[in-house]
C-alpha positions, 0 to 999 in steps of 0.5 A: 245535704243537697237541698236543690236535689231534694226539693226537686226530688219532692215537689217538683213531681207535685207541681209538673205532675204530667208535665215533663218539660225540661224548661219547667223543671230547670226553672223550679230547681232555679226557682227554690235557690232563691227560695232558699236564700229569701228564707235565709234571712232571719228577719223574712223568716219570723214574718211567718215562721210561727204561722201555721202555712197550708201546702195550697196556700199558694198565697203564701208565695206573696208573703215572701216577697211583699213587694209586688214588683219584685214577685213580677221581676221573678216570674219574668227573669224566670220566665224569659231564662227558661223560655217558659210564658209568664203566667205560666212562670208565676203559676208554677212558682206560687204552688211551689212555695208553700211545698217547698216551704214545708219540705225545708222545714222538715230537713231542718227539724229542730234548727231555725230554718234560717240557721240551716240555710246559712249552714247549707248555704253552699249547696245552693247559692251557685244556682242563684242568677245574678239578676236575683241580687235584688230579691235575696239578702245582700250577700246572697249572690257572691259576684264571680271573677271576671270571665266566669260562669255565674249560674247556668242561665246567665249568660257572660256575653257583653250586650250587643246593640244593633241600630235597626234599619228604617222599614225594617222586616220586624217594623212590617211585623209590629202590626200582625203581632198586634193582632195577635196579641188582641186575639190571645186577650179576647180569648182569655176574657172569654175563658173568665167568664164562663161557669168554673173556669179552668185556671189559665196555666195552672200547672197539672198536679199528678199526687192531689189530696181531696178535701170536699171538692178541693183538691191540694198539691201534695209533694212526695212523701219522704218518711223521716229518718230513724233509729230503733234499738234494742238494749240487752238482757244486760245493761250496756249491751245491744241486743238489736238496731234498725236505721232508716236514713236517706244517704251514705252521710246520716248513716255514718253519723248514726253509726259513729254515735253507735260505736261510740256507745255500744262498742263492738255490738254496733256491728248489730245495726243494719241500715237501709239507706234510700232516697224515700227516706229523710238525709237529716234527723232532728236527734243526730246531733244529741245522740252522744247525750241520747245513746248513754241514758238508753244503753243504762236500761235492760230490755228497753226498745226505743224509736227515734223518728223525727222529733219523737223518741217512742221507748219501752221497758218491761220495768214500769218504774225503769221506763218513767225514769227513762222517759224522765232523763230522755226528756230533760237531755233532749227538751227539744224533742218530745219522749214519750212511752209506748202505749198498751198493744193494740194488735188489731189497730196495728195491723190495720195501720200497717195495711193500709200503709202497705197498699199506699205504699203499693199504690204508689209504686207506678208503671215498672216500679223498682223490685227494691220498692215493690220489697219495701212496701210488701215489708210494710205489712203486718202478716198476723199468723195464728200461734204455731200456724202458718195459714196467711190472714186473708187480709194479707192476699191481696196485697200479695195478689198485687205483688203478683201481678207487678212481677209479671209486669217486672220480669227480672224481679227476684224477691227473697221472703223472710220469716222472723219469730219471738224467742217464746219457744225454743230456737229450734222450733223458731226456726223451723215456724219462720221457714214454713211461714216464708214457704207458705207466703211464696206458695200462695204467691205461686198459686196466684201465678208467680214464678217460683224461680222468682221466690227465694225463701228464708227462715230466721226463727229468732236469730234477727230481732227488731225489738226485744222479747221482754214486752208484749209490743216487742214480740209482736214487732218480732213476729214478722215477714219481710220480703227483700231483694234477691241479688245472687252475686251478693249470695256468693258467701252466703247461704240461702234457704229455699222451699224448705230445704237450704242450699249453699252456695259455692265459696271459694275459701270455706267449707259450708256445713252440708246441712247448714243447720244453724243450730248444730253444734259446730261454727263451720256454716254462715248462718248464726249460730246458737253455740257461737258467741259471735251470732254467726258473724266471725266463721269457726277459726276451724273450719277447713279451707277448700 
């Protein structure tokens, strides 16, 4: 857990917002060391821990450090290491508190805040400077051995002392400094007493929340971390699992718990690590407790994000008793039962995440993000039909306009049913809904070079197909990174019609029809025990 990269990753952006400056930056990554060792003692900690702390409390900053003079040591060793103006230092440090303050909470979830720290402490005491030894507990800053580095902004050079000559230049300039000095205060006292002054060196703010006339400096959104799985028509098995997470670390975690529980079937889990999403879960540490009591119950779904587990079971009296056990192994977390479906309530929340989303995106966005944020979206197609809500076409208007502004862009579009019909029928249904998404799109101006599209029918579930909420979830569209040289063992379905792409090892069925008799293609395949995961033992080598 890098907390420095984080937290520059996240609140630095809100507190530089246009302005780039490397000075500025370094000084932030600086500042949240010491940040974090303060709110590593215990006894600091519980001055405010229990408070409700606003993200503009920039007030905040003086309830870390009570004592004036060592606020004031801060800004100026801060200041005078990065070359950056005092009021300026003290600015920029004060609106980062309270963000950076939130941002740790959230990384720590259900862990004291001063326990994760010192957990983590190695990640970034070596950004702490030496001067700082008198603003952070004692033993914060380790001494080094002698000759060596302590922090990027210390120097190791002895102090050098030079006696200046009599009528010396810089005597000859101590009075036009005075001068200018005089200017700058006169300036400042002018700018304080005209009508709503702009605050002087105030840091400008790129994302701001509005609240009346006030606006609020707001770090980037991390989504929290999380887990959705799905049991089986049979108790103990894995019939779907999705994880978000934000590194390589969480994911194995999360997987090595899954092994552990489900076996073979955790081969089911696809994971999308990326930064946007949080590197730590509050449940990761319980999912060993966690895992057995779900695994028990057929047909249950079940969300973990953030301290909240979200589950389901189309057995009314199974889903209290699981609510129930969740509870009582896990107290710290809170378990509840998913409410009554309210389709139109869930598709409006997923359009408006989705816009955010895109809203967020800014100039040359990543083809991964522009993908994740279409995915976003609720596309409530009619039964049996494929006819787009015009609700949905302005979001695609928009993903439009960004591939023509990202040339290289190549989107894949996926379409997911329920299991209501037959899988036949399913797949057919997702194929022309893909195919209808991409049509639209190419009627607004895409490329249709840049649109591959994919039907799944029921083959790839994120929820079961026992409730009405897990079959909505089901019904869906995605929209995913076309990357030819990771299609190279795959097969690809495109305006309708499926195309396979050349293998150098297997035979690819020529229809590639999943549903066929034989196991000799890579689509999953309704005869084939292993869902399409393990090639017929059969087929022929080319």
């Amino acid at each position: 857990m890098d907390i420095i990269s984080h937290l520059t990753r996240t609140v630095s952006p809100a507190v530089l917002g246009d302005d780039h400056s490397p000075a500025k930056k370094n000084l932030l990554e600086q500042f949240y060391a010491i940040f974090a060792a303060r709110l590593a003692d215990k006894d600091t900690y519980e001055r405010f821990g229990n408070d409700t702390i606003a993200r503009d409390d920039q007030g905040f900053y003086d309830r870390v450090w009570t004592e004036g003079s060592q606020r004031d040591s801060i800004s100026r060793e801060l200041a005078t290491a990065h070359n950056v103006d005092g009021t300026a230092a003290r600015g920029l440090v004060a609106m980062a508190a309270p963000l950076a303050y939130h941002e740790i909470k959230s990384l720590a979830g259900t862990t004291p805040v001063p326990q994760f720290l010192n957990d983590n402490r190695s990640t970034f005491d070596s950004h702490i400077p030496a001067w700082a030894a008198a603003v952070v507990p004692a033993g914060m800053v380790a001494a080094a051995p002698a000759g060596t580095r302590i922090s990027d902004t210390t120097s190791m050079a002895p102090l050098q002392h030079t006696e200046e000559k009599s009528g010396s230049f810089m005597k000859a300039l101590l009075p036009i400094i005075g001068l200018i000095i005089l200017g700058a205060l006169a300036w400042a006292l002018l700018r304080g007493c005209q009508n709503n002054p702009e605050p002087v060196a105030t840091p400008m703010v790129t994302e701001q929340q509005t609240d009346g006339d006030k606006q609020t400096a707001v770090a980037t959104t991390v989504e929290p971390a999380s887990l959705r799985i799905t049991t089986g028509d049979m108790a103990n098995t894995l019939y779907a699992c999705r994880m978000n997470v934000g590194d390589e670390t969480l994911k194995t975690t999360v997987m090595n718990a899954m092994d552990t529980a489900f076996g073979a079937d955790a081969n089911k889990c696809k994971a999308d690590v990326d930064d946007n999403f949080a590197m730590d879960m509050p449940a990761a540490a319980q999912l060993a407790t966690i895992l057995p009591i779900i695994k028990s119950v057929p047909n249950a779904s079940v969300v973990i994000k953030g301290e909240e587990i979200i589950v389901n079971a189309p057995d009314a009296t199974a889903l209290t008793k699981l609510v129930s056990d969740l509870q009582a192994a896990v107290p710290a977390m809170t378990v509840i039962a998913e409410g009554p479906l309210n389709e139109q309530s869930e598709i409006d929340n997923s359009l408006t995440a989705s816009q955010a989303a895109m809203d967020n995106l800014g100039e040359n966005p990543s083809p991964r993000d522009v993908a994740r944020a279409l995915s976003l979206q609720v596309v409530n197609f009619a039964v049996d039909e494929a006819v787009i809500p015009d609700e949905n076409k302005r979001l695609l208007d928009r993903a439009v306009d960004l591939m023509k502004q990202v040339p290289d862009m190549k989107l894949m579009v996926i379409g997911h049913t329920d299991k209501t019909a037959d899988a036949a029928y399913n797949m057919k249904l997702s194929q022309e809904r893909a195919q209808a998404m991409k049509d639209y799109m190419v009627s607004q101006g895409a490329d249709p070079e840049k649109l591959i599209t994919k039907g799944m029918g029921e083959t790839d579930p994120i929820a079961d197909n026992s409730t009405e909420q897990g079959r909505f979830r089901n019904r869906r569209i995605e929209f995913t990174v076309y990357d030819e040289s990771a299609q190279n063992d795959t097969v690809v379905a495109t305006d309708g019609a499926a195309t396979a792409i050349n293998s150098p090892t297997v035979t690819v069925d020529p229809d590639l029809n999943p549903l066929d008799s034989n196991n000799d293609d890579i689509l999953p395949d309704s005869d084939d025990p292993s869902r399409g995961t393990v090639l017929d033992p059969n087929a022929k080598a080319q």
